[in-house]
C-alpha positions as CSV (number, residue, x, y, z in Angstrom):
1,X,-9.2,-25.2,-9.4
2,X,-8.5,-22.2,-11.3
3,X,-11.0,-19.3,-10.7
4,X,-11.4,-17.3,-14.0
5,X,-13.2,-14.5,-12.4
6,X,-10.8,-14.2,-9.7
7,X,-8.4,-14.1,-12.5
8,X,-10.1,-10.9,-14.1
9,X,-10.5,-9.5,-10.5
10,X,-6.9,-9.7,-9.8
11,X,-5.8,-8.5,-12.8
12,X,-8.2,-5.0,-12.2
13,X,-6.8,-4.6,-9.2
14,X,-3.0,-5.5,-10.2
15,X,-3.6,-2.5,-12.8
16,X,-4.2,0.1,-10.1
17,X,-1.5,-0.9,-7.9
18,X,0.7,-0.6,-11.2
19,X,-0.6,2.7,-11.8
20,X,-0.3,4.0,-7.9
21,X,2.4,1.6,-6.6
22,X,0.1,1.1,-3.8
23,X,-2.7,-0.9,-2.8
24,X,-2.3,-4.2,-3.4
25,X,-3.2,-5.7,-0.2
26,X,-5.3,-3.2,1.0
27,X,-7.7,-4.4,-2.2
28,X,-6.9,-7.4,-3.2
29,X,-8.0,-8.9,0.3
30,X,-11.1,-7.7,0.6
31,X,-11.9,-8.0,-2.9
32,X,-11.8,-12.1,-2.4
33,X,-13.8,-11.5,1.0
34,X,-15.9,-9.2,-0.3
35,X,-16.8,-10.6,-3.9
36,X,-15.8,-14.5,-4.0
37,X,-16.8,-15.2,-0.5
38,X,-13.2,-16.6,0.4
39,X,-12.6,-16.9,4.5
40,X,-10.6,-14.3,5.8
41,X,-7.6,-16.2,6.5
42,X,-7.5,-17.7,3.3
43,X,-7.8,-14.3,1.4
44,X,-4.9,-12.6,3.7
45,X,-2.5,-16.2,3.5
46,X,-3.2,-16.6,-0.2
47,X,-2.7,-12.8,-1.0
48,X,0.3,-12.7,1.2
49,X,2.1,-15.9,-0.8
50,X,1.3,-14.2,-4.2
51,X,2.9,-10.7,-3.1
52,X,6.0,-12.9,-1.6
53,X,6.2,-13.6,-5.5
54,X,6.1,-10.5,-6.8
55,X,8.0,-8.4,-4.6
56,X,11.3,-8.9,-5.4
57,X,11.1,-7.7,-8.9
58,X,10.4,-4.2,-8.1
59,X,13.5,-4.5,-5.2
60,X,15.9,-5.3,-7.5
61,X,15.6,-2.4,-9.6
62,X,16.4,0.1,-6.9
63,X,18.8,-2.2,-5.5
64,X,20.3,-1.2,-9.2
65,X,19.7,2.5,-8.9
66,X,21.1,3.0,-5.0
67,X,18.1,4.3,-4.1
68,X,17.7,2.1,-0.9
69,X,19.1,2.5,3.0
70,X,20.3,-0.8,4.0
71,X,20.8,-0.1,7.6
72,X,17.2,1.3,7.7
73,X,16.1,-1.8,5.8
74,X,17.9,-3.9,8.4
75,X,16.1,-2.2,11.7
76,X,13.0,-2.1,9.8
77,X,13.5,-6.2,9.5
78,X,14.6,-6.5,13.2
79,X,11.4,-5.2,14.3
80,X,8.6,-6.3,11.1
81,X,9.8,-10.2,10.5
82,X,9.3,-11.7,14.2
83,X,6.3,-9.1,14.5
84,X,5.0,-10.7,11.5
85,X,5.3,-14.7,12.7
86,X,3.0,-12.7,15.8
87,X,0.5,-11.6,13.6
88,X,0.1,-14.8,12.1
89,X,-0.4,-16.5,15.3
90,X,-3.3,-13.9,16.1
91,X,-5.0,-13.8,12.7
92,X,-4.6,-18.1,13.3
93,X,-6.0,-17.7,16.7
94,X,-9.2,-15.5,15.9
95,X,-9.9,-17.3,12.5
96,X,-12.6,-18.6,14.4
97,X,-14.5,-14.9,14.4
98,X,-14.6,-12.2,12.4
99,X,-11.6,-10.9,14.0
100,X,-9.3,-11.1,11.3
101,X,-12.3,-9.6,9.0
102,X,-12.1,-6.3,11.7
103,X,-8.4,-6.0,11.7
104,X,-8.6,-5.7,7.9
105,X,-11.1,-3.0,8.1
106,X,-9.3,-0.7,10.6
107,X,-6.2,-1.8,8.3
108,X,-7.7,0.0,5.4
109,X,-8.7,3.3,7.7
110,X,-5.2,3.6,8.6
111,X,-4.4,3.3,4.9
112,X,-6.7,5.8,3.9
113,X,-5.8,8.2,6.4
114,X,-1.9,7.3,5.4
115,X,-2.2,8.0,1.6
116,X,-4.5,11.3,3.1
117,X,-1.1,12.1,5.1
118,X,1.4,11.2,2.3
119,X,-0.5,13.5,-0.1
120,X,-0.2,16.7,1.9
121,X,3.6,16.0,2.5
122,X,4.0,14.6,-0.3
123,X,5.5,18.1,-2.0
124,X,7.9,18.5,0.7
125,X,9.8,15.8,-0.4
126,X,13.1,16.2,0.7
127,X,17.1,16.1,-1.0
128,X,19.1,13.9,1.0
129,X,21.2,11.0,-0.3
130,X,19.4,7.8,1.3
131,X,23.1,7.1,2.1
132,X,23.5,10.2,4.0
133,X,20.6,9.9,6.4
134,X,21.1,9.3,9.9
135,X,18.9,5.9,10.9
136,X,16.9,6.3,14.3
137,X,16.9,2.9,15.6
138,X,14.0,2.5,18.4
139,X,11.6,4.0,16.0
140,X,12.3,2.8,13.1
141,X,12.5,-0.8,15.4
142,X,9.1,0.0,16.4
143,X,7.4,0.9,12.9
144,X,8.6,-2.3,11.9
145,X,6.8,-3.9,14.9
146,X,3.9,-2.9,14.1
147,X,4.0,-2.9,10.6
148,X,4.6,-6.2,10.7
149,X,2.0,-7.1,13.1
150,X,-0.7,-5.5,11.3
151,X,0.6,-7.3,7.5
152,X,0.7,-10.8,9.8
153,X,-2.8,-10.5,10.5
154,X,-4.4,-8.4,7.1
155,X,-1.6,-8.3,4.4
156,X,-2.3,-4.5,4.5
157,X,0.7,-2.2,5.3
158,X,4.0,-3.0,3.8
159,X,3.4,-0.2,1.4
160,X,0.6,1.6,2.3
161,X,1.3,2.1,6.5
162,X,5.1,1.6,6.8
163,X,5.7,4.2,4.1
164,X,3.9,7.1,5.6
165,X,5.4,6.3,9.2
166,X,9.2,6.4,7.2
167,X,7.9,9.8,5.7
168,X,7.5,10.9,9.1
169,X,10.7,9.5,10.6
170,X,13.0,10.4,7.8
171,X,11.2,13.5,5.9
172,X,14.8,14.1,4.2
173,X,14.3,11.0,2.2
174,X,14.0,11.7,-1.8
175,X,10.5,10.3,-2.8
176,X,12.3,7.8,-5.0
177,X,14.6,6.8,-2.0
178,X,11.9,6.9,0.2
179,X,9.3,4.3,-2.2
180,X,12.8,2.1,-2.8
181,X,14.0,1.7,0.8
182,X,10.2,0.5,1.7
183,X,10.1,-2.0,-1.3
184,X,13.5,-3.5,-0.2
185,X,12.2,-4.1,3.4
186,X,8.6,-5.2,2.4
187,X,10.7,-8.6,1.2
188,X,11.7,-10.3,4.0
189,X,8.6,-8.7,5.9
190,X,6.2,-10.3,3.7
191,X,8.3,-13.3,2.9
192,X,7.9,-13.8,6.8
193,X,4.2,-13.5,6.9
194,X,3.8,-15.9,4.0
195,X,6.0,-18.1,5.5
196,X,3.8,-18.1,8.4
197,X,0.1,-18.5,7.1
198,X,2.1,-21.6,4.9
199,X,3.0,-23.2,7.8
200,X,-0.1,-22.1,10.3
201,X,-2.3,-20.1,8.1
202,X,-5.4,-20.9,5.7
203,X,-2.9,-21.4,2.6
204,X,-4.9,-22.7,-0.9
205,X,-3.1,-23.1,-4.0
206,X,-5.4,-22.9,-6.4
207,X,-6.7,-18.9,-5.0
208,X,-2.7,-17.7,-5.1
209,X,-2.3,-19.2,-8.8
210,X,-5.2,-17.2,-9.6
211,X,-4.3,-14.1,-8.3
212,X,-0.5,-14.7,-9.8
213,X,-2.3,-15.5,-13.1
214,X,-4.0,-12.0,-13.5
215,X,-1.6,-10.0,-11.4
216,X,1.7,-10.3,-13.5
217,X,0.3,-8.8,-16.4
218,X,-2.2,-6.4,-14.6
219,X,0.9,-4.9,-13.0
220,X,3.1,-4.6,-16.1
221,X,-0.1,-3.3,-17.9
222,X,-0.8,-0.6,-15.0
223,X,2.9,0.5,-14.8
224,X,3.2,0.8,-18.7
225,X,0.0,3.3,-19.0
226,X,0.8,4.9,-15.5
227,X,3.1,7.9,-17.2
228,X,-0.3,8.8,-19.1
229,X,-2.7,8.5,-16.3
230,X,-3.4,11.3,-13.8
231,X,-1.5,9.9,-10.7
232,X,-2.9,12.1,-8.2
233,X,-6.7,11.4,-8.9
234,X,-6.0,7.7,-9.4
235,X,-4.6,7.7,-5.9
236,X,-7.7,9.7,-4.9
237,X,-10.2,7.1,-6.1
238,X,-8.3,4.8,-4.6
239,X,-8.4,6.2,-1.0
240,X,-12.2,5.9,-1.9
241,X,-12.2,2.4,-2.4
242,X,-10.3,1.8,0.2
243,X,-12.6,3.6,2.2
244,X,-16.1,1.9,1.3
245,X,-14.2,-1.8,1.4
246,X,-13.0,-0.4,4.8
247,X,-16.7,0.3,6.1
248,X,-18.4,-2.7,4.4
249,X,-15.9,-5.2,6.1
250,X,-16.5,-3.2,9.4
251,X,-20.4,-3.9,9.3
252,X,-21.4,-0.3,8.4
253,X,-24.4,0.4,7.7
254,X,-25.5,1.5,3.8
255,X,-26.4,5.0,4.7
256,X,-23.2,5.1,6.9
257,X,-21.3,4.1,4.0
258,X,-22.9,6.3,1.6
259,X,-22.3,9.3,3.7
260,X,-18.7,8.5,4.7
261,X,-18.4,7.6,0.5
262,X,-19.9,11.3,-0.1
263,X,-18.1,13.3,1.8
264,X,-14.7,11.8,1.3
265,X,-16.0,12.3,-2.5
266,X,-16.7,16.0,-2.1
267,X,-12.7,16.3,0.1
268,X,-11.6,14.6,-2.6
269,X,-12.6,17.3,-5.1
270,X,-11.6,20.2,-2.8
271,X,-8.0,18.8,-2.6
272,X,-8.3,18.4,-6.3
273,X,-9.0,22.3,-7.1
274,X,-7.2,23.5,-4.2
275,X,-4.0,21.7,-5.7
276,X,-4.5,22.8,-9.0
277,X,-5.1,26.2,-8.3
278,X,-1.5,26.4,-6.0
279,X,0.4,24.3,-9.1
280,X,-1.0,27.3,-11.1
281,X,0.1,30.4,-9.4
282,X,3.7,30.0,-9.7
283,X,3.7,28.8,-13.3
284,X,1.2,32.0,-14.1
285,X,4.0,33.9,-12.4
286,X,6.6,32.2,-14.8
287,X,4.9,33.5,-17.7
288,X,4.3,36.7,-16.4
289,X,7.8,37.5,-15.5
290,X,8.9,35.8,-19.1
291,X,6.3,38.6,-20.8
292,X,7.9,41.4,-18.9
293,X,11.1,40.4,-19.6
294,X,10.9,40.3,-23.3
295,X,9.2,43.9,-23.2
């Protein structure tokens, strides 16, 4: 039966994953756990299914553009599909405890502390044609292992995890070449895991035609507005998000939680100004020059 509040939740959360082009495991997830009491392997099979949908869309379009390493695709595969099938067979194995409900909460640190990471490299961004840069295959082999390991069991880290590890393997990447190359190989990885929990997982219809119902248009919504919308603080409340669902799934405790939630808050902030301030300077030098030079 169709759920029209999960409907409206997914379509919330589609908008921010529109807006930040992240996310959409890492909330969706524990948003069914969290909110509509839905088992944890139902949440991470049905969520998995529905972004096995949706995925391709975004693929094709930098397929288009060039913007996407094949060969790096092609070791990230090698390691993140059969590592995938594995993680299946654990979350299948544990379903039993609140294993799979743990794994999803040290999923979400990691994400938090990779979108923490891929903000303070993320000006660095480098200038090399994706075509042009020289694949390392054990590591890259590796991410994929255990990128795809961790998606099997959560559905968190196609975006959120693989990408900052590629940022650190290949920091030559464009930022463009960088989000495209992940998108392509996030396919098959999460076309593997849903393949999985269809064949061994929790699998229910009626929660992935619910999430597909208000996720379509949440995401075409998010991405339409997302040129308007601060990007940067979006992506900061996000990591916040991430952060409390993170702690909550993990059993923390409320004033844990609170404090963690408060001082991330008050980082948050700091960044913010600190960011600002350095943006600043060099345009205030700009002007300053332009001035003088007029005089």
């Amino acid at each position: 039966m169709i759920d029209l509040a999960l409907i409206g939740g997914s379509f919330l959360v589609a908008i921010v994953v529109g807006l930040t082009g992240m996310g959409g495991g890492a909330l969706m997830t524990p948003m069914m756990m969290l909110f509509f009491n839905v088992p944890p392997l139902a949440a991470v099979s049905s969520d998995l299914v529905a972004s096995a949908v949706m995925k391709p869309v975004g693929s094709v379009v930098h397929l288009r553009r060039g913007t996407v390493n094949l060969r790096l695709v092609g070791w990230l595969c090698a390691g993140s599909v059969p590592a995938a099938f594995c993680g299946v067979f654990l979350a299948r194995a544990f379903a039993v405890t609140d294993a799979v409900k743990y794994a999803l909460g040290v999923a979400l640190l990691l994400a938090v502390a990779g979108m923490a990471v891929k903000t303070l490299l993320g000006g660095r961004g480098g200038t090399a044609s994706a075509r042009d840069i020289v694949v390392r295959p054990i590591p890259t082999l590796l991410v994929g292992m255990v990128g795809g390991l961790v998606v099997g069991v959560s559905s968190v880290g196609s975006g959120s995890l693989i990408i900052v590890a590629l940022l650190a393997l290949y920091p030559a990447l464009k930022a463009n070449q960088l989000v495209g190359t992940d998108l392509v190989q996030a396919v098959p990885l999460v076309a593997a895991a849903a393949l999985g929990h269809l064949l061994f997982g929790d699998f229910q219809l009626d929660l992935t035609l619910s999430l597909l119902i208000g996720s379509i248009p949440g995401v075409y919504l998010g991405a339409r507005i997302s040129s308007r919308a601060p990007g940067g603080l979006i992506r900061a409340l996000l990591a916040i998000v991430l952060l409390a669902s993170a702690l909550k799934l993990l059993d923390a405790s409320n004033t844990l939680t609170v404090a963690a939630l408060v001082a991330a808050t008050a980082v948050v902030i700091t960044g913010w100004r600190w960011r600002a301030r350095r943006t600043a300077e060099p345009a205030a030098r700009d002007e300053a020059m332009s001035t003088a030079g007029r005089q």
